[in-house]
Structures are given as structure tokens and as C-alpha cells.
C-alpha positions in Angstrom: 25.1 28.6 6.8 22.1 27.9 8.3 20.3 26.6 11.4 18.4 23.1 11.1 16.5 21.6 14.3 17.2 17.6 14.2 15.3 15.0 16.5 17.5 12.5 17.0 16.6 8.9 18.8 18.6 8.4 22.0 18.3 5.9 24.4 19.0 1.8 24.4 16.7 -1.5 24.2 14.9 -0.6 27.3 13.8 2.8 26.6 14.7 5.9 24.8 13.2 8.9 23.3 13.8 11.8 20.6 16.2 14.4 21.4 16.4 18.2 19.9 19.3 19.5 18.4 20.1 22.2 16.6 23.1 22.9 14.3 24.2 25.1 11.8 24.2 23.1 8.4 26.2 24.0 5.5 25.0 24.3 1.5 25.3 20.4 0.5 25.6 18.7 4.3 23.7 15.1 3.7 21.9 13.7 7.4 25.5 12.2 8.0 27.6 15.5 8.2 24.5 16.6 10.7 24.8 13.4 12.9 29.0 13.9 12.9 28.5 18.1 13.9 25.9 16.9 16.5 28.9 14.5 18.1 31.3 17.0 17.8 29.8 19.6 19.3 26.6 18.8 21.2 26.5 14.8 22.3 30.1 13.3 22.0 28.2 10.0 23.5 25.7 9.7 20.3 26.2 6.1 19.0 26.0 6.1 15.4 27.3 3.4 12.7 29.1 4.1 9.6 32.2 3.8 7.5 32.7 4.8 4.0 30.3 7.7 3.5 30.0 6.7 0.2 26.7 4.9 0.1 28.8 1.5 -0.6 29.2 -0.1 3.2 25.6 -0.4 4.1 26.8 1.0 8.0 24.8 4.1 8.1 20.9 3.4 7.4 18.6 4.6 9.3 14.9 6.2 8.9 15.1 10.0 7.8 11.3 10.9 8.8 10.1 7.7 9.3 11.5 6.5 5.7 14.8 3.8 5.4 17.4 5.6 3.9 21.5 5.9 4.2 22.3 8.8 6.1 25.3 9.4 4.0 23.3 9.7 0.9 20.8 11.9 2.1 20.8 15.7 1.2 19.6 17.9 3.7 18.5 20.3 1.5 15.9 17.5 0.6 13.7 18.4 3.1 12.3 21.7 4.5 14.3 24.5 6.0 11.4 25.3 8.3 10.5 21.7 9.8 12.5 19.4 11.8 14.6 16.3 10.6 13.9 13.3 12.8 16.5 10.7 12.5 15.5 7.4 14.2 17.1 3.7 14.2 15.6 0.9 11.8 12.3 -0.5 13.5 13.3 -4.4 12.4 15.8 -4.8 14.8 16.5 -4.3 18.3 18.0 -1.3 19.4 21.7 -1.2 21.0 22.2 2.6 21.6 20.9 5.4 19.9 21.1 4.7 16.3 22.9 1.6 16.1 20.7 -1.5 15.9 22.1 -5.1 16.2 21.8 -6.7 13.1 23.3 -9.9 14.0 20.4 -12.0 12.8 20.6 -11.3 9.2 23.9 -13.0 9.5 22.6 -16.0 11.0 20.0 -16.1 8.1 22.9 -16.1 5.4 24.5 -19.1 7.1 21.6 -21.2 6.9 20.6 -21.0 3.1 22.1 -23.8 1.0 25.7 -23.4 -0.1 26.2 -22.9 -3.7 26.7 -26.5 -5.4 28.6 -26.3 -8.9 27.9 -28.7 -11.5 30.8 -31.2 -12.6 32.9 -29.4 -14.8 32.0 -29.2 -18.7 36.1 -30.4 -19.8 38.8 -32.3 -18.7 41.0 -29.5 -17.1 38.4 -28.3 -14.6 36.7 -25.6 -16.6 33.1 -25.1 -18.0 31.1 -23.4 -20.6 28.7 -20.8 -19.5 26.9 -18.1 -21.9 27.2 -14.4 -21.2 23.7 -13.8 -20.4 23.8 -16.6 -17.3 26.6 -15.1 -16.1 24.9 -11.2 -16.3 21.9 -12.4 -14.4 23.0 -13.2 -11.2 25.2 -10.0 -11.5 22.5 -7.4 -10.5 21.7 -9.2 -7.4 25.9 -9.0 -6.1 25.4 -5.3 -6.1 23.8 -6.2 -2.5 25.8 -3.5 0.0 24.2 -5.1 2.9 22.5 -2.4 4.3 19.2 -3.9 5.2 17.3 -1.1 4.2 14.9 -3.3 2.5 14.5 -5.4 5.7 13.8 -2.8 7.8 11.1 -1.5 5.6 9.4 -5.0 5.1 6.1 -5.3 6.7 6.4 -9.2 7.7 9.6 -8.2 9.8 8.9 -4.3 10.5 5.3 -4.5 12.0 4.7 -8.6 12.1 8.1 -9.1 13.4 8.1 -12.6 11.8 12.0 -12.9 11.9 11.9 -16.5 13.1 9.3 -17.1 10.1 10.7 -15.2 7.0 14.2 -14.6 6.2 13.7 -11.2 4.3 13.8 -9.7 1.1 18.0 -9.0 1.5 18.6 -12.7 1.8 15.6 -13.9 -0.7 18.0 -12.0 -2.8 21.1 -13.8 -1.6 19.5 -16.8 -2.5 18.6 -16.0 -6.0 22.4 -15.5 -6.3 22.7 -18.7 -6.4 19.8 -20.1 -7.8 20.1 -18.1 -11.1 23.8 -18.9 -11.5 24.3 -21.0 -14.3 26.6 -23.5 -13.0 24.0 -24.2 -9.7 22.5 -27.3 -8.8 21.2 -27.4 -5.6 17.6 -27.4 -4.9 16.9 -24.3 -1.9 12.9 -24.7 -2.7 12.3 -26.8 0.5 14.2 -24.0 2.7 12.6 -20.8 1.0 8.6 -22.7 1.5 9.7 -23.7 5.0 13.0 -22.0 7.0 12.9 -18.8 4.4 9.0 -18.3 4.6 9.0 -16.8 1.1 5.0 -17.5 1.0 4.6 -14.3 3.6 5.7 -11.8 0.6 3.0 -10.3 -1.1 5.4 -8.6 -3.3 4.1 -5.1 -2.4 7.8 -3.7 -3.8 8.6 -2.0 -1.1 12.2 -3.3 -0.8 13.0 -2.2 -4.3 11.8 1.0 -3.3 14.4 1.7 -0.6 17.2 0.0 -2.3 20.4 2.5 -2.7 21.9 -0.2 -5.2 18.6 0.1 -7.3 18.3 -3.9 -6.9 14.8 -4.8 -8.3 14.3 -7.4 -6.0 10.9 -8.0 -5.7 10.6 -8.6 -9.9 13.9 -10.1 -10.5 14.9 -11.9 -7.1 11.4 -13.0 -5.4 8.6 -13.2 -7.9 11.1 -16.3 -9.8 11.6 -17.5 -6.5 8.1 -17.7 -6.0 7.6 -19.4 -8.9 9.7 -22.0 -8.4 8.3 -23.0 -5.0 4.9 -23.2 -6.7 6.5 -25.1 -9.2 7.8 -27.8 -6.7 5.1 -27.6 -4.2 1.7 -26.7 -6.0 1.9 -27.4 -9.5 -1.1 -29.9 -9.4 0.5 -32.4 -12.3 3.5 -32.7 -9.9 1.1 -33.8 -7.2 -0.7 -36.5 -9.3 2.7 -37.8 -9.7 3.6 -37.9 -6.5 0.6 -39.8 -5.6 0.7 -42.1 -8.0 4.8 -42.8 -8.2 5.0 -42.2 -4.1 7.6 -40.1 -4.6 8.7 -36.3 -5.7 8.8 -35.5 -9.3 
């Protein structure tokens, strides 16, 4: 056993500051374990979300010296004996208490992208005909736990704060759910150019970084996206036909 010093964030929306602790840490503890002995035995008022502990719920990210991680699948023995741990809430989203951050808005972003729209069916009894490489593609993307890690680590909503301009990498990715799926047919270019702001990625690929899922979002979710907004909006033979047939093409 030995003794670990942890700065922890406590405090609300109005203000708040890091707080020492230190606790004896056992060989293969992850940030979590350290964050439940500190309740038990030091600050049985520390707010902290999680659930499974198995890096599958998404509950329990936070930033583990300044970097978005889940605390449940972080190793303390990743980091230095000798140095202090700082644990501190995600910086996209407002802070409720301690580490717990209201992440509300990401839900309201998920309502407002298109629904999924099937196609008619393909036969008579309802069914259709899809091959098994449309069906894997979308697959990857489902994997999504929800965790907002790749949010929070986003520079247009992290230091721009643009949340009522850009929907985010997480939901850019909820959105290619649908628009890769074989049997789609609505057209969500209109609300990733405009409502989803998809323009203010620069594709820097720092959501795939952080993502515990291994989702590579930024090649496989946003840079096709991307593409086909450019396709709808920029292609310059789809503007000469607009001008001269009045209409979009």
C-alpha cells in the first residue's frame, strides 16, 4: 500500500477550487477506487458520477491531469508515485457539484437531428435486401457509450464554447448513424451546414484521441459528413444548376 496526494475539484457553478487529499492506494486502484476511498473516508459529501465501472456507461469521465479520460479506466499506477493526481470535472459543460457536470444539452442536440427515414421495403412482406458491408458500416459508430469525452476535449465547445453553434463530434457521430445506414433516406445536410455547424471542425482528431470505444470519428464519422455538405452546398456544377433550373439539384 502506498500513499498518493489527489487534488480534487470541489465546489459548484459559482465557484470552487482544488482540494488535497491523501490516501493510501492499493497495487492496481484506477482514479475511481481513489475518488470512492476519498468519499468513504475523507469527504462523504464529494459528488461524483458513475455506474458500471466498466468503462461501458460513459458516467464517470472526467480530466485526469487536465486530459478527458474515464476514471474507472484509469490506472493509477499510470502516473507518478511522487507527483499529485489532479482530478477535475469536464471544462464543456457547466459544473453542478464537484465532479458532476450537467450534460443535459447533448440530449437536446440528439433530439433535434433528423429521425432516421427507411426506404419502402424491397418485397411484399415488409422486408428488404441489404449487403453485409452496409450493415457493418454504421456498426462502429453504435459503439458510442455516451461519455462525451470527445466533447469535452473539442476546442469549438471547450475553449470557444460554441454549443449553440456546433453540435459536437459525439452527435456528428450520431448522425452518421444514420446517414451511412443503408436503408436511409433522409437528407440531414441542411441541419449539419446550419443547426449542427459541422463547418467549425477542422478535424484536428482530437475526439478520436480520447475515445474509450476507439470510435475513429473524425475519419470515419466527420470527414464523409463533410464531404457531403460540400457536395450539396459547394460543389460548383450543383450551383450552375441551381441558377440556371432555379432550383436544388
Amino acid at each position: 500500500m502506498t500513499a498518493r496526494m489527489f487534488q480534487v475539484y470541489r465546489g459548484t457553478r459559482q465557484q470552487g477550487a482544488l482540494q488535497e487529499f491523501r490516501v493510501e492506494c492499493d497495487e492496481g486502484m484506477v482514479v475511481l477506487d481513489a475518488v470512492h476511498r476519498i468519499q468513504a473516508q475523507q469527504a462523504p459529501d464529494l459528488a461524483c458520477r458513475w455506474n458500471c465501472k466498466a468503462g461501458k456507461c460513459g458516467s464517470c469521465s472526467a480530466e485526469i491531469n487536465g486530459r478527458p479520460r474515464l476514471m474507472c479506466m484509469t490506472r493509477l499506477s499510470d502516473y507518478p508515485d511522487d507527483r499529485p493526481v489532479t482530478i477535475t470535472p469536464m471544462r464543456a459543460f457547466p459544473v453542478i457539484k464537484d465532479l458532476v457536470t450537467d450534460v443535459s444539452w447533448n440530449y437536446e442536440v440528439n433530439r433535434r437531428i433528423p429521425a432516421f427515414q427507411p426506404r419502402k421495403p424491397d418485397f411484399p412482406d415488409g422486408t428488404w435486401r441489404m449487403y453485409q458491408h452496409e450493415v457493418e458500416r454504421p456498426q462502429e459508430f453504435r459503439k458510442c457509450i455516451e461519455c462525451f469525452l470527445c466533447q469535452d476535449v473539442c476546442h469549438v465547445l471547450r475553449t470557444h464554447h460554441k454549443h449553440a453553434e456546433f453540435m459536437g463530434p459525439a452527435f456528428l457521430t450520431r448522425a452518421a448513424v444514420y446517414e451511412t445506414h443503408p436503408l436511409d433516406t433522409a437528407d440531414r445536410s441542411q441541419h449539419l451546414k446550419d443547426e449542427g455547424g459541422i463547418g467549425y471542425c477542422n478535424i484536428t482528431k482530437c475526439c478520436t484521441e480520447v475515445c474509450p470505444e476507439g470510435i475513429r470519428i473524425t475519419d470515419n464519422a466527420i470527414i464523409p459528413l463533410k464531404e457531403r455538405v460540400v457536395d450539396r452546398f459547394y460543389d460548383p456544377l450543383r450551383g450552375l444548376l441551381r441558377l440556371i433550373f432555379g432550383k436544388s439539384r
